[in-house]
Each structure stands twice: as C-alpha cells, then as structure tokens.
C-alpha positions, 0 to 999 in steps of 0.5 A: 702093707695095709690092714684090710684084715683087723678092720672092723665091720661087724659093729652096726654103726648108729645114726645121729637120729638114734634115740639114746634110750634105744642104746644098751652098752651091755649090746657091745664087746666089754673093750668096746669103748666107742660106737661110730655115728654114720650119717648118709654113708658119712662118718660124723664121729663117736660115741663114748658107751661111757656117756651113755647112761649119764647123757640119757633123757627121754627122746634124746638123740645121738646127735644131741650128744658131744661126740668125739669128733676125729679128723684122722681117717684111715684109708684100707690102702695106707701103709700101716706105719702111716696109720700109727702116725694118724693114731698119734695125731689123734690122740685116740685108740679108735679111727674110722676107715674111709673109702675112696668116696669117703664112705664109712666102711669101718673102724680099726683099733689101736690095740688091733693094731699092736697085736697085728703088728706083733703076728706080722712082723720080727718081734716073734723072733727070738733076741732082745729089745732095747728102747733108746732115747737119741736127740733127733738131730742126732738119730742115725740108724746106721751107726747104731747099726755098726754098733750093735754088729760090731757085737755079731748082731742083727737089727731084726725090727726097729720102731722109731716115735717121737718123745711125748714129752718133747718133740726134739727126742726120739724113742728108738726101739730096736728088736735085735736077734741075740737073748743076751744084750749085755755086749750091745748095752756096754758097747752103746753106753761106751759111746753115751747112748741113753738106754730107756729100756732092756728086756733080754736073757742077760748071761751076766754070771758067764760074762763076769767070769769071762771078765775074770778068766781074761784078767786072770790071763793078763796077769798070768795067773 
C-alpha cells in the first residue's frame, strides 16, 4: 500500500545557489516547517524556515547554510508500514520522495501520514484502543488475540513500535471492535500484561452490578 496521494508536489523546491534574502517564510503554509533543497533533479537536504531570518546575510546562499541533511528516502512504491520505519530512523517529521533515478519528486509528512492512515485503515471503526507495553521476547500476537477473543472480541488494527526508551520493549497498540474494554482489561491484567493506555466507553456501573447480581445468586440471596 503506498502514498502517491499525500505526496507533496506543490512546494517549489530551492536550490543551493538560492539567496537566502530571496526567502520569505510567510510564502509558506504556517506547518510548513522545511523547504527541500534540489540540486540538479538531486535531494541535498532541508532547510529550517526557523534559520531563516537568524542565518540571513547579504548574499548569503542556501548552501552556506546547516541543512538538515536526511539519509531516509521514500520510494512512491513503498509500503506504508516501511515508511513509518524510515520516519523512525530519522528522527524527523519530513522525508523526500525519490524516483527509481533518484530524482526528487517530493516530499511526505509524518503528520500527512497519521491522518491517511487514520482514513484508511480500521481506526474509524467503532470499539476501543488499548496500548500495551510487552518485552520483545515475549510479543506473541496470537496469544493476545486468544484473549481478547475469549471475551467475544475482535482485533480490527494493531500498530506495533519499538520503546523509545528501550529497544527490548515494544508499544502495542491494538484497535478492538467493542466500546467497553473492561472484560478484555481484567482478562489481560489476569495474565500480567501492562496496559499503557485505554480509551473505550467503559459500562463499569452495569459491570459492577452485573458482579453484585451474580454474588447475590451464589449466596441465594
């Protein structure tokens, strides 16, 4: 699956002889954040808009500058899971699209990204989220799986990253087709899995007096 569509085109790329006098950062959306630099059909690297107006000298030049130079580089082919990884790996909200021949055809942007991701895929299904934090060596999804299904759920989307604080951790975030998590959350805490996060419609009142209903019946009452 890739991106062709949240590619941007529009921003007219700068070179490395450009003037820096010649720049206004008011020319450009208020998110915009990064002009790319093209050399010869080339991606050379970015521009901070912020560096603008504290680097500017007369005659100065683009290339004088620090560009943010970027390793990464998205291919309109890739898969759109790869390119999360190369966001990762970068450190940096913006990545330049490359051609076959290397040739800059572009830019896409993290946030761009997110909101696709949210249009395309499960996450506008209704149900709940919950974030778990599993060591590595112990991710299995299938068994998550047998547990949130042995409470009548559905697994509708799952994102796994790696921990920013530790590499031996892994963030899984699971999009589940049911409102009220509660079942699922006591099932998964009952087996030790640390729950980060849960947003859902939690019916705890019906859940405590369905609790209370059941104690009642056991002791007759």
């Amino acid at each position: 699956m890739s991106l062709p569509e949240i590619i941007q085109r529009s921003v007219k790329p700068l070179s490395s002889d450009t003037l820096l006098e010649e720049i206004y950062p008011e020319d450009y959306p208020d998110n915009q954040g990064y002009i790319p630099i093209v050399d010869d059909g080339k991606f050379t690297g970015f521009l901070p808009l912020v560096d603008i107006e504290i680097e500017k000298e007369v005659n100065q030049t683009v290339g004088q500058c620090a560009l943010e130079k970027v390793e990464q580089q998205v291919s309109e082919s890739q898969h759109v899971f790869q390119i999360m990884l190369l966001f990762q790996k970068a450190g940096l909200d913006i990545l330049p699209v490359v051609g076959e021949d290397e040739a800059y055809e572009g830019f896409v942007k993290k946030e761009n990204v997110f909101n696709w991701l949210s249009e395309t895929f499960a996450f506008q299904s209704e149900g709940g989220v919950i974030v778990l934090a599993i060591a590595a060596i112990d991710y299995s999804l299938s068994e998550i799986s047998r547990l949130i299904e042995s409470n009548q759920g559905k697994i509708i989307g799952v994102v796994v990253e790696s921990d920013p604080f530790t590499h031996q951790r892994l963030l899984v975030h699971l999009k589940i087709n049911q409102t009220d998590l509660s079942r699922i959350i006591a099932t998964l805490e009952r087996f030790e899995y640390q729950i980060l996060e849960v947003h859902h419609e939690s019916n705890s009142t019906s859940l405590d007096q369905e609790r209370l209903d059941q104690l009642l019946k056991y002791l007759g009452i």
